[in-house]
C-alpha positions in Angstrom: 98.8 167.5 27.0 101.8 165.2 26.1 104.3 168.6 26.4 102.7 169.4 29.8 102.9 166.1 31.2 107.0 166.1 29.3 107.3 169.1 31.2 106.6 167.7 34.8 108.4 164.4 34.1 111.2 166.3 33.4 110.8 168.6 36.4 110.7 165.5 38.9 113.7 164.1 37.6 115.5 167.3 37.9 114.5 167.9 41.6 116.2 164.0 42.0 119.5 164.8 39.8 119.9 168.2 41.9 119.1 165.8 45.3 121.8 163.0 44.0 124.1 165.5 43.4 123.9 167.3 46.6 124.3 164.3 48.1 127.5 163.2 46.0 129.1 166.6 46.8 128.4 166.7 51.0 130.2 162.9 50.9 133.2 164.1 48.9 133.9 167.3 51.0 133.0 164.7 53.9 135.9 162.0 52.5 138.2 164.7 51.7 138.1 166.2 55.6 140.6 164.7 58.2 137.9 163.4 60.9 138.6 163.2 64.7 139.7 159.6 65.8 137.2 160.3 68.4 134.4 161.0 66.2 131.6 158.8 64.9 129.6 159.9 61.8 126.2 158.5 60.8 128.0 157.2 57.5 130.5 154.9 60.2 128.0 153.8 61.6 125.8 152.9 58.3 128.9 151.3 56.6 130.7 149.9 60.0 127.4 148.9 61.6 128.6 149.7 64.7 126.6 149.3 67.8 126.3 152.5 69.9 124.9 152.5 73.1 122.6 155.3 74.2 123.2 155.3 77.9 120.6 157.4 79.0 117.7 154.5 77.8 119.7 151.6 77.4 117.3 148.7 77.4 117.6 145.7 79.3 118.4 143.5 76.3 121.3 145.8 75.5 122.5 145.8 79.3 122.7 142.0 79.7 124.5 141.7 75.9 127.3 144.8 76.8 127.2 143.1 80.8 128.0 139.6 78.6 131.2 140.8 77.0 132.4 142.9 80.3 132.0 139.1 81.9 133.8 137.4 79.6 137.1 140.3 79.5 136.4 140.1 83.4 137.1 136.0 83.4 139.8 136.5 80.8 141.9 139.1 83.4 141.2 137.3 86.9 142.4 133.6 84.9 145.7 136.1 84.0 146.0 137.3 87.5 145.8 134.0 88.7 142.2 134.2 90.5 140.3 132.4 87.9 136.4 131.7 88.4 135.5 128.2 90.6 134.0 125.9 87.5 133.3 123.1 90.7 129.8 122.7 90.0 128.4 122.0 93.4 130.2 125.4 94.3 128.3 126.9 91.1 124.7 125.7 92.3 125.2 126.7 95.8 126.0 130.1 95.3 123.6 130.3 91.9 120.7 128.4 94.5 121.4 131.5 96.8 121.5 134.4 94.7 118.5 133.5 92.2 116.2 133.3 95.8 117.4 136.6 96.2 117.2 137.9 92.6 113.6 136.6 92.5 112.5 139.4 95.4 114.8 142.1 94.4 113.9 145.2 93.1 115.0 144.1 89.7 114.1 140.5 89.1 112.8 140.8 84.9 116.6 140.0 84.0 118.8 136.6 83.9 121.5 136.8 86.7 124.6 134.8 86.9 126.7 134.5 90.5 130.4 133.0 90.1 133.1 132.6 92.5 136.0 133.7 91.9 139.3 131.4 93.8 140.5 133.9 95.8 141.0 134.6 99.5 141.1 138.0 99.5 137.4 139.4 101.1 135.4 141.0 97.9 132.8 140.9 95.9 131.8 142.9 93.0 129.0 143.3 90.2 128.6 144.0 86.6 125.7 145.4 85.2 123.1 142.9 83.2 122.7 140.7 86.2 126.5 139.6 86.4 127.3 138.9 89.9 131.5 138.0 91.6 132.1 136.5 95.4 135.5 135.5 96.1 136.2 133.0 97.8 137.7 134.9 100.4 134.3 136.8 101.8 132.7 133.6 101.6 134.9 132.0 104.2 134.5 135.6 106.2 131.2 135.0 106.5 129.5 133.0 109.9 127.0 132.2 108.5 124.4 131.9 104.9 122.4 135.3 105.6 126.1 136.9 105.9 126.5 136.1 102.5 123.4 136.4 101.6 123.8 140.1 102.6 126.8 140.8 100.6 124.9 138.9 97.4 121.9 141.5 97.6 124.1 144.4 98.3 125.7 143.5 95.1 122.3 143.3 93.6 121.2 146.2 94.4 123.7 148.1 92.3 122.8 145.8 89.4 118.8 147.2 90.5 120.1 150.7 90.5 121.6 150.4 87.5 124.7 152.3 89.1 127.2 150.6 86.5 125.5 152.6 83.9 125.5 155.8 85.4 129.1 155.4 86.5 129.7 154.8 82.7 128.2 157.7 81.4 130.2 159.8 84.0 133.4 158.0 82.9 132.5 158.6 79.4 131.8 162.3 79.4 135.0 163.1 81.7 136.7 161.3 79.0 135.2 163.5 75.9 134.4 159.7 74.1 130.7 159.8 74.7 129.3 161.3 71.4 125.7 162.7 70.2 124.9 159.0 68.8 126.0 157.8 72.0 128.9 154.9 73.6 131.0 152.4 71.5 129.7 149.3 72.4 133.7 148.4 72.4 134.5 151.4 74.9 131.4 150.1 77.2 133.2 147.3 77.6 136.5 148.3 78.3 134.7 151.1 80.7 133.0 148.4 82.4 135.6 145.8 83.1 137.8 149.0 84.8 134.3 150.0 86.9 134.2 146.6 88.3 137.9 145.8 89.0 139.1 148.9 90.0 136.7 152.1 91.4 134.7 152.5 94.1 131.1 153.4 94.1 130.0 156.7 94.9 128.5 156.9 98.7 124.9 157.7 97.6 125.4 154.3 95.3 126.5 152.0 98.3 123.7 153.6 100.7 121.2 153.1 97.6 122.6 149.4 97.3 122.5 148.9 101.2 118.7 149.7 101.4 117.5 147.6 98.6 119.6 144.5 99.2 118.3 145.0 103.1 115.0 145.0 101.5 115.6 142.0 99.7 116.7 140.2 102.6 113.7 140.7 104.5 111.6 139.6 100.9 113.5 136.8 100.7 113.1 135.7 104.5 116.9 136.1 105.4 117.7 137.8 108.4 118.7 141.7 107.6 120.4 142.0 111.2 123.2 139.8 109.0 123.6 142.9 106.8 125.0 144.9 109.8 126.9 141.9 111.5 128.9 141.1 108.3 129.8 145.0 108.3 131.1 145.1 111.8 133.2 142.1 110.4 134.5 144.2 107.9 135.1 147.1 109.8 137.2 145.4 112.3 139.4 143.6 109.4 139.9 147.2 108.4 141.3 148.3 111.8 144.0 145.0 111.4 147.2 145.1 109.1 144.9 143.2 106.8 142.7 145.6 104.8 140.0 143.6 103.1 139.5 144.4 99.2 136.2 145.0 99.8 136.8 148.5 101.6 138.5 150.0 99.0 135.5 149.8 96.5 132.6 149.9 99.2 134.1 152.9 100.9 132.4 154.9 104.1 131.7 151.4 106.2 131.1 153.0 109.7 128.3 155.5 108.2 126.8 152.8 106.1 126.4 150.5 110.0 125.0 152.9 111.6 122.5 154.2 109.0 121.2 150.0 109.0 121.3 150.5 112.5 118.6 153.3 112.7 116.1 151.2 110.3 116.4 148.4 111.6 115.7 149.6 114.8 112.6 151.6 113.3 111.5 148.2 111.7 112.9 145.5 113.5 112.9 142.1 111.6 109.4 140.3 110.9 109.0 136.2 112.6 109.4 135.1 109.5 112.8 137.2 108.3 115.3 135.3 110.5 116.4 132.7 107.9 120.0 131.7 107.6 121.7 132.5 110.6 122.5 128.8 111.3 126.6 129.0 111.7 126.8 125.2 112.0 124.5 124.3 109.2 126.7 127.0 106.7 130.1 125.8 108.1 129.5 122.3 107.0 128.2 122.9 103.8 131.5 125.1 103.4 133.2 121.8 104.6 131.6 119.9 102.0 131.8 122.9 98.9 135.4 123.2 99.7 136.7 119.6 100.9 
């Protein structure tokens, strides 16, 4: 009985040795390999403990941490370009007042969001993903009245809601051969999404997607979507001047996108109750007072 039960200890142990040793060999042939720069092994990431990002099912905790960092290399380059984010606090809490009424009836409204000014006159605005949300200064002054902004604000939210950063960054990623079968550097994310939000236009079907829901929103949040279209026309005749808004170059294809508001809001026309904000007086004085 004791050489039987010898016999299978000895057996067991074997099958491990063979297993360590397998295992020995595959990293030393591993070690001794050049590896792409590119690449990321399952040993990096063990002994780096690097985050990778699987686009496709990113989670909303992950969004708002990767959207976090693009913010803060977003700050960092508009204080080096000279355009650095407002930090007046009454400016802070107006436009935070307005876009958390509108991020409360979005499409999306289970993350934080965060709206900041940015001191600049040129007419823009621009979003991050994770709820990170940019007005300049500019746009704001553009505007006649709150619902104007309040239309730009939702638009903006409804590329948060569609998640279009994300997708953009999975398009950038694979044209660029640096999305692997783990997934995204967390530190390429960022990089990718400070570019997306400075620099490149959204894709038509993304500004049309972002049109409807942030028209959607208005009407949720009791704004008045006809502002949607007005602030547009605005836009488009700024275009047709020697000034070219900011805007128009990353919000491309305005004259479609009017007349496509156009249609539905003649289908639905606005509700009694979804006329809020078109006071021009009432948003010219608080501008006064933001901005005195």
């Amino acid at each position: 009985m004791f050489k039987n039960v010898f016999v299978t200890l000895w057996r067991r142990q074997r099958r491990w040795l063979y297993g360590l040793l397998a295992f020995v060999t595959a990293f030393s042939l591993w070690a001794g390999t050049p590896q792409s720069a590119q690449a990321i092994s399952w040993l990096e990431l063990i002994f780096r403990g690097a985050q990778v990002l699987q686009l496709s099912n990113i989670s909303d905790r992950q969004e708002v941490a990767i959207g976090s960092q693009i913010n803060q290399q977003i700050s960092q380059q508009l204080a080096r370009n000279r355009t650095p984010i407002v930090q007046d606090p009454a400016i802070n809490y107006y436009i935070n007042q307005l876009g958390r009424r509108l991020a409360q009836t979005s499409a999306r409204p289970d993350i934080p969001y965060t709206f900041q000014v940015v001191d600049s006159r040129d007419i823009n605005a621009f979003a991050t993903m994770g709820g990170f949300v940019y007005v300049n200064l500019g746009l704001m002054l553009l505007a006649e009245n709150e619902a104007e902004l309040a239309s730009v604000v939702g638009h903006e939210i409804g590329h948060i809601a569609g998640r279009h950063a994300i997708d953009q960054m999975r398009d950038r990623a694979i044209r660029s051969g640096i999305l692997s079968a783990a997934g995204l550097d967390a530190s390429r994310a960022v990089q990718i999404g400070v570019q997306l939000a400075l620099e490149l236009p959204n894709s038509r079907e993304a500004e049309l997607e972002s049109d409807q829901l942030g028209l959607d929103n208005l009407r949720r949040s009791g704004y008045a979507p006809t502002a949607m279209v007005t602030f547009m026309q605005k836009l488009q005749q700024q275009g047709g001047s020697s000034f070219v808004p900011t805007i128009l170059s990353t919000h491309p294809a305005t004259g479609d996108r009017i007349r496509i508001l156009q249609r539905e809001l003649s289908a639905n026309p606005p509700a009694p109750n979804q006329t809020g904000g078109l006071n021009s007086q009432e948003y010219r004085n608080t501008l006064r007072q933001l901005l005195s």
